[in-house]
Each structure stands twice: as structure tokens, then as C-alpha cells.
C-alpha positions in Angstrom: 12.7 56.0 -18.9 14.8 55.2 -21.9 13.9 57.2 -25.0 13.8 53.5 -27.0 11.3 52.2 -23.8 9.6 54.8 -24.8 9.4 54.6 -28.4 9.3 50.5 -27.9 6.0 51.3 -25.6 4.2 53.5 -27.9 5.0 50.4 -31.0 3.1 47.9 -28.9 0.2 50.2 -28.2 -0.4 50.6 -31.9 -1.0 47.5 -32.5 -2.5 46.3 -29.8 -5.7 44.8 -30.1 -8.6 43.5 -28.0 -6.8 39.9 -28.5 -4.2 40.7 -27.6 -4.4 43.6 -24.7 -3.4 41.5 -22.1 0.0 40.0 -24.1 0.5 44.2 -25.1 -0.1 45.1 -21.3 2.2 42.6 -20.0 5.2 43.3 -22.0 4.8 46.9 -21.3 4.7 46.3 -17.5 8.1 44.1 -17.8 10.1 46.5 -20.1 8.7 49.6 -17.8 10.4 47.6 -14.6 13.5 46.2 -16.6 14.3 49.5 -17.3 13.9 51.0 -13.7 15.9 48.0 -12.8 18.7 49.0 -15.3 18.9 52.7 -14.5 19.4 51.5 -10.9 22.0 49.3 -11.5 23.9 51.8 -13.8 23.5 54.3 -10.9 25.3 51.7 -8.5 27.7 51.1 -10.9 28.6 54.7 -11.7 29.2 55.2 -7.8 31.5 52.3 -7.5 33.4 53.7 -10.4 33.6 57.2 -9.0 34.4 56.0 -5.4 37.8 57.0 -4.0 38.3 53.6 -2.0 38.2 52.5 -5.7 40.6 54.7 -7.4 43.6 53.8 -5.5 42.9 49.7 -7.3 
């Protein structure tokens, strides 16, 4: 993960409270599966860049 996911994640866990938990919980869960989503599509994109059928565009 992304050393700001991280750093974002371990924010919301301070001040999490029992009010909150589930609000704290959720937004954790979405930026921990935004950011496998963005690694993957800058792993696509990073093939398409380095792929020979594309260097000759």
C-alpha cells in the first residue's frame, strides 16, 4: 500500500471512537481497495507504455 494509505489509515484509527467505529471502519475498507485498485491500474498502464506494439505509435 501507499505510504500516505498508510499514514491516512493510522489518522482515522486515532480518532476513532465507539461512535464512530463503523464510519472509521468503512472509510478504511474503501481507501485499502481504492488503492489496490490504483496500483493495478498503474501496473496496466506501465505495460501498455513499455509494450513494443506501442513504441512504433
Amino acid at each position: 500500500m501507499d505510504g500516505n494509505v498508510d499514514w491516512t489509515i493510522a489518522e482515522l484509527k486515532k480518532i476513532e471512537t465507539e461512535e464512530n467505529q463503523l464510519l472509521i471502519e468503512a472509510t478504511i475498507a474503501l481507501l485499502k481497495d481504492q488503492s489496490v485498485e490504483i496500483e493495478s491500474l498503474h501496473g496496466s498502464m506501465e505495460g501498455q507504455l513499455w509494450s513494443p506494439s506501442n513504441w512504433r505509435k
